[in-house]
KEKE-3310 file (N, C-alpha, C; in steps of 0.2 Angstrom, whole numbers, plus 5000, padded with zeros to 4 digits):
npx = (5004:5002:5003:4997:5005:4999:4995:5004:5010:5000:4999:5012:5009:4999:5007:5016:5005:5003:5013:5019:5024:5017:5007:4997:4987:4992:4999:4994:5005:5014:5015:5017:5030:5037:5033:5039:5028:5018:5008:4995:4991:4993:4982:4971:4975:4972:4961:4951:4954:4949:4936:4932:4934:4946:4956:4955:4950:4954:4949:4955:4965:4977:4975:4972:4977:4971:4973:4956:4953:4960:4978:4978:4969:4969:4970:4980:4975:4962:4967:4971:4961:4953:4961:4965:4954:4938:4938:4938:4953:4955:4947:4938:4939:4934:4926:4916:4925:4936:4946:4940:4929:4936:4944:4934:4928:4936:4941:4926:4928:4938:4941:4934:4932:4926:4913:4915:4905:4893:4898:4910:4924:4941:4954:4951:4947:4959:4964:4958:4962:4971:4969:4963:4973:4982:4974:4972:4984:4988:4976:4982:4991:4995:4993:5000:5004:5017:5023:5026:5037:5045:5048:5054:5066:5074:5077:5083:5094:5101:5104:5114:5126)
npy = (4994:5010:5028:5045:5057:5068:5067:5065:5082:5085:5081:5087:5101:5103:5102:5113:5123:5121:5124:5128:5142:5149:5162:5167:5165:5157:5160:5154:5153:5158:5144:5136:5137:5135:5120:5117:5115:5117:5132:5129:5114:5112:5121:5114:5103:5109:5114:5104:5099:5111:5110:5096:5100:5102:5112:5131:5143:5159:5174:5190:5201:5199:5186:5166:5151:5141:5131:5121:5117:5111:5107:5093:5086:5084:5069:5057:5049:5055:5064:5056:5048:5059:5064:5052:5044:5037:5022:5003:4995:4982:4969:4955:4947:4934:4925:4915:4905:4890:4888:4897:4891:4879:4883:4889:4877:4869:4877:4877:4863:4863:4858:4870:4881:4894:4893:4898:4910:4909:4912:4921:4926:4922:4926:4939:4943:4943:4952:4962:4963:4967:4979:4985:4988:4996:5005:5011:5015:5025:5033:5036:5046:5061:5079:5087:5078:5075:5087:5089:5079:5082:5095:5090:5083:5092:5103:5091:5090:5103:5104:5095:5103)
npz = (5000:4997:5000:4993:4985:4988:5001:5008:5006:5012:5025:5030:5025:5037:5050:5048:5048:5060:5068:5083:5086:5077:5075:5066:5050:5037:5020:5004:4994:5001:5011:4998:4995:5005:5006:4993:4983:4969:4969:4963:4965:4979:4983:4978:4987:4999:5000:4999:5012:5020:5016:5024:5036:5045:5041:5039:5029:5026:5022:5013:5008:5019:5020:5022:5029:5041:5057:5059:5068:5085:5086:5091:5088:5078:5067:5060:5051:5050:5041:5029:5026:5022:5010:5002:5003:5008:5006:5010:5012:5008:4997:4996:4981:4979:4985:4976:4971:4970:4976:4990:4993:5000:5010:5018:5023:5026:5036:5046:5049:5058:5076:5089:5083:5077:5066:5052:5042:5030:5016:5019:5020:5023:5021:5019:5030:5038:5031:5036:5049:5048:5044:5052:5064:5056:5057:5069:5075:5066:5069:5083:5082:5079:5074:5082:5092:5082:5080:5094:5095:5087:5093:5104:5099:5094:5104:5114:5105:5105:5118:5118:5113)
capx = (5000:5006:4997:4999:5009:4993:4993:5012:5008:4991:5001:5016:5005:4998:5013:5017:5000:5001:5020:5018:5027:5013:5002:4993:4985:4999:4994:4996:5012:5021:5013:5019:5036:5040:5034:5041:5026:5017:5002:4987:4991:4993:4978:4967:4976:4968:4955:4948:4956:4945:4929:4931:4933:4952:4960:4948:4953:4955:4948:4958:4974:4982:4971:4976:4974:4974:4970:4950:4952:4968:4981:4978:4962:4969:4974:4985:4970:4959:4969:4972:4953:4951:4964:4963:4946:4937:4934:4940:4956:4953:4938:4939:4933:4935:4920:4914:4929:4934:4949:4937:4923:4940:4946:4927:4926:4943:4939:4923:4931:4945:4937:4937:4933:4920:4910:4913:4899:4892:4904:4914:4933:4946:4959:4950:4949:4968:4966:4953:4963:4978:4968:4961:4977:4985:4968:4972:4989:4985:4970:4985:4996:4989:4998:5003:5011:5024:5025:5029:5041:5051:5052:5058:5072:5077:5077:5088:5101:5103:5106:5122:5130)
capy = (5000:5016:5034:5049:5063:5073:5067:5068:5088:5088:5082:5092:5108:5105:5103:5120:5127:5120:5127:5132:5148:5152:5165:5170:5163:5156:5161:5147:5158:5153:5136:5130:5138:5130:5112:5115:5112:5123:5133:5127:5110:5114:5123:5108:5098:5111:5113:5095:5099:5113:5105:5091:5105:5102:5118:5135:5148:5166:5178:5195:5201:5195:5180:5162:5145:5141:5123:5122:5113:5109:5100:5086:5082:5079:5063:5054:5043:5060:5068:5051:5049:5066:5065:5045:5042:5032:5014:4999:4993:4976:4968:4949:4946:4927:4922:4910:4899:4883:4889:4900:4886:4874:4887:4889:4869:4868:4882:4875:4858:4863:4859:4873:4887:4896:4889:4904:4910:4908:4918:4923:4926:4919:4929:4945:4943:4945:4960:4969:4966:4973:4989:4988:4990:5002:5013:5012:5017:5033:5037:5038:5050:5068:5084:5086:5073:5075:5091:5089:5075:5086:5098:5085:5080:5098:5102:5086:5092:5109:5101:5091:5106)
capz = (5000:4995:5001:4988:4986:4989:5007:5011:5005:5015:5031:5031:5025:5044:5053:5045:5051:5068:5071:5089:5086:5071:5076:5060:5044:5031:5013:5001:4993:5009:5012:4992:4994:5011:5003:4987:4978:4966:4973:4961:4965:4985:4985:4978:4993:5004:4998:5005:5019:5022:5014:5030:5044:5045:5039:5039:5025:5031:5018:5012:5008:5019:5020:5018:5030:5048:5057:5061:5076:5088:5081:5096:5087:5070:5066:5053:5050:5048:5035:5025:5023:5018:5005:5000:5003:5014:5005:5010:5008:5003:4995:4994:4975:4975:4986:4972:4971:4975:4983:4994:4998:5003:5015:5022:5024:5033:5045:5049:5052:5065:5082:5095:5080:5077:5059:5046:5041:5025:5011:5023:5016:5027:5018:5018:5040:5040:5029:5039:5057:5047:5044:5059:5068:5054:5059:5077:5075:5063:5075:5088:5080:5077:5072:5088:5093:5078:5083:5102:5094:5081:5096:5108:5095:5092:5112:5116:5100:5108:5126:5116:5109)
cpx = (5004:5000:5002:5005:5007:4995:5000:5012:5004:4995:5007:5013:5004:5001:5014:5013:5000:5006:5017:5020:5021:5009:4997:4993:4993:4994:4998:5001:5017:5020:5017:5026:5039:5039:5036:5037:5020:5010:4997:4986:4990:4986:4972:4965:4971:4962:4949:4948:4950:4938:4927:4931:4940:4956:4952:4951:4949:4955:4951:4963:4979:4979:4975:4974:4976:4972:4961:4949:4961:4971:4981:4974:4962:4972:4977:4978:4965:4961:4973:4967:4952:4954:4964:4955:4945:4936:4941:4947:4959:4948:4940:4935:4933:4930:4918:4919:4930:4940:4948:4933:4929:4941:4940:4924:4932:4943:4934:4924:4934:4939:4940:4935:4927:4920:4911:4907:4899:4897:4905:4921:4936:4953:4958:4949:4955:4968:4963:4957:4969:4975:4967:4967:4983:4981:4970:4979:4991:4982:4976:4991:4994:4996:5000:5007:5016:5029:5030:5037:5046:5054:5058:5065:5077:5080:5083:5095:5105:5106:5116:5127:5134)
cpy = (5006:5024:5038:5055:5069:5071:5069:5077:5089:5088:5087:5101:5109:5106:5109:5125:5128:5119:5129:5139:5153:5155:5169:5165:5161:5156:5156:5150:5155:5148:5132:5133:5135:5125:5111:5110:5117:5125:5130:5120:5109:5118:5118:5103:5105:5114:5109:5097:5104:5109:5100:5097:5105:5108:5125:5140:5157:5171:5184:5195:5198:5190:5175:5154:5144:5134:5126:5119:5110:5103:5094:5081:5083:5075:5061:5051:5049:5062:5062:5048:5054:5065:5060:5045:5037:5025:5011:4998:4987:4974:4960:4948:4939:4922:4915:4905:4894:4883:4892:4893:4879:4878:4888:4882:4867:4871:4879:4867:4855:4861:4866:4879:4889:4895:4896:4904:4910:4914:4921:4920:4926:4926:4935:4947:4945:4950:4964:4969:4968:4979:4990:4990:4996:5008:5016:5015:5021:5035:5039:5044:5055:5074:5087:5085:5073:5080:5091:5083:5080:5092:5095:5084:5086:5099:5095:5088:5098:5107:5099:5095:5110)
cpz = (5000:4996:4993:4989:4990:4997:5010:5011:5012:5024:5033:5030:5032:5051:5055:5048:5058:5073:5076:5088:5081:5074:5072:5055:5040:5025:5007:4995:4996:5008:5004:4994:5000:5010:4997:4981:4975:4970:4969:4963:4975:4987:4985:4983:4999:5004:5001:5008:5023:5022:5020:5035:5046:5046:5040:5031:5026:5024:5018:5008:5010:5024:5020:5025:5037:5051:5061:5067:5079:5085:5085:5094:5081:5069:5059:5049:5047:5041:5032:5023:5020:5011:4999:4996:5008:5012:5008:5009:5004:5004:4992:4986:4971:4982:4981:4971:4973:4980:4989:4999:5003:5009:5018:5026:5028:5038:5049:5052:5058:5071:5085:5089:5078:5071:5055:5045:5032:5018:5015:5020:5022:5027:5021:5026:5040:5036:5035:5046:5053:5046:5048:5063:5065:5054:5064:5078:5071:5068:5082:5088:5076:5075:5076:5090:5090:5080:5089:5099:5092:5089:5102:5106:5095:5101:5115:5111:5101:5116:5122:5115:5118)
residu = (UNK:UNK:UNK:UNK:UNK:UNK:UNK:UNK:UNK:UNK:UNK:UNK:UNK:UNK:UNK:UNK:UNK:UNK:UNK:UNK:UNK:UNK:UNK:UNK:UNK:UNK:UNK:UNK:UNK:UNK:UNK:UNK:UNK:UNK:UNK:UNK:UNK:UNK:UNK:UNK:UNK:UNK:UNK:UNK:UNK:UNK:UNK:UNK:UNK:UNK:UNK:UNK:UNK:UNK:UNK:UNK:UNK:UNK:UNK:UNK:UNK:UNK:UNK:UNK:UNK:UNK:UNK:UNK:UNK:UNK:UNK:UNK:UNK:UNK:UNK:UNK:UNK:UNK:UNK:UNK:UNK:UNK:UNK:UNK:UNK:UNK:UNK:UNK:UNK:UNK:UNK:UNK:UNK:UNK:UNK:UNK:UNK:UNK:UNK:UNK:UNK:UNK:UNK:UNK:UNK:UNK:UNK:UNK:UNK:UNK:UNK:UNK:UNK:UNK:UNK:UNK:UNK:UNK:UNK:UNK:UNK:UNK:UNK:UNK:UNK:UNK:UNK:UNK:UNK:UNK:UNK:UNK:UNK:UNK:UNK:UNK:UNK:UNK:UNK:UNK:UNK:UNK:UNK:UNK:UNK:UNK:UNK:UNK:UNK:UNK:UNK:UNK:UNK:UNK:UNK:UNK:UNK:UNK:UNK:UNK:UNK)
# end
C-alpha cells in the first residue's frame, strides 16, 4: 500500500499550520514555497482539507489558511481519509471459488473454532485486522504529537552542543 503525494503535502501543510510559534493565517504563497510544491496543485490539497473541517481559509489580503480545530484532534487517519478516501482497503473478489469454499470447509472443520459464516473470506479477516490495527495506530498520531516529537528532538540536539 502506497498513500499519495497529495497526502504527504496535506500532512506536512499541517505541521506547518500548527507550528507552535505560528500566530497568524499562512497564505498558500508561503505554504507551496515552504513544501516545494506549486500553489494550484497545494491549493486543491487544501481545499479537501477545508471542505472536511480540517483547515479554515481566512479571507483577504492578507488571508490564507489556519487549522480548524487543535492540532491534538487531527489525526494521521483523519487527513488520510480526507485525501485517499474512505473505501475499503481490501475487498475479497474470490467468494465463488473453489479455493474459497476449501478454506470455508477447513475452517469449519477445526474443532474449537467458530464455523465461518456463509461467504465469509478467510483471507479478507487477516486483511481487515491489518487495517484495523493500521487505523488504530494513525488514530494515535495527530499533528501534535509530531509536533511535540520534532520539538523533543530539536530540544535534546541543543542540550548536546
Amino acid at each position: 500500500m502506497q498513500f499519495s503525494k497529495s497526502t504527504d503535502y496535506a500532512l506536512h501543510a499541517l505541521l506547518h499550520l500548527g507550528h507552535p510559534d505560528r500566530h497568524h493565517n499562512v497564505g498558500i504563497k508561503e505554504l507551496s514555497a515552504t513544501l516545494g510544491v506549486s500553489e494550484s496543485y497545494l491549493s486543491k490539497i487544501m481545499s479537501k482539507l477545508r471542505q472536511d473541517g480540517i483547515v479554515r481559509a481566512v479571507p483577504g489580503v492578507n488571508g490564507g489558511y489556519e487549522l480548524a480545530r487543535p492540532a491534538e484532534q487531527i489525526t494521521f487517519l483523519d487527513v488520510i481519509q480526507v485525501i485517499e478516501g474512505r473505501q475499503q482497503m481490501f475487498e475479497c473478489s474470490n467468494s465463488k471459488s473453489q479455493q474459497h469454499q476449501l478454506l470455508a470447509e477447513e475452517g469449519a472443520a477445526q474443532p474449537n473454532r467458530k464455523r465461518p459464516g456463509q461467504g465469509e473470506c478467510l483471507v479478507e479477516q487477516v486483511m481487515e485486522g491489518a487495517q484495523q490495527h493500521l487505523y488504530q495506530y494513525l488514530r494515535e498520531h495527530t499533528i501534535q504529537s509530531v509536533l511535540d516529537e520534532a520539538f523533543k528532538r530539536r530540544h535534546h540536539e541543543a542540550n548536546k552542543k
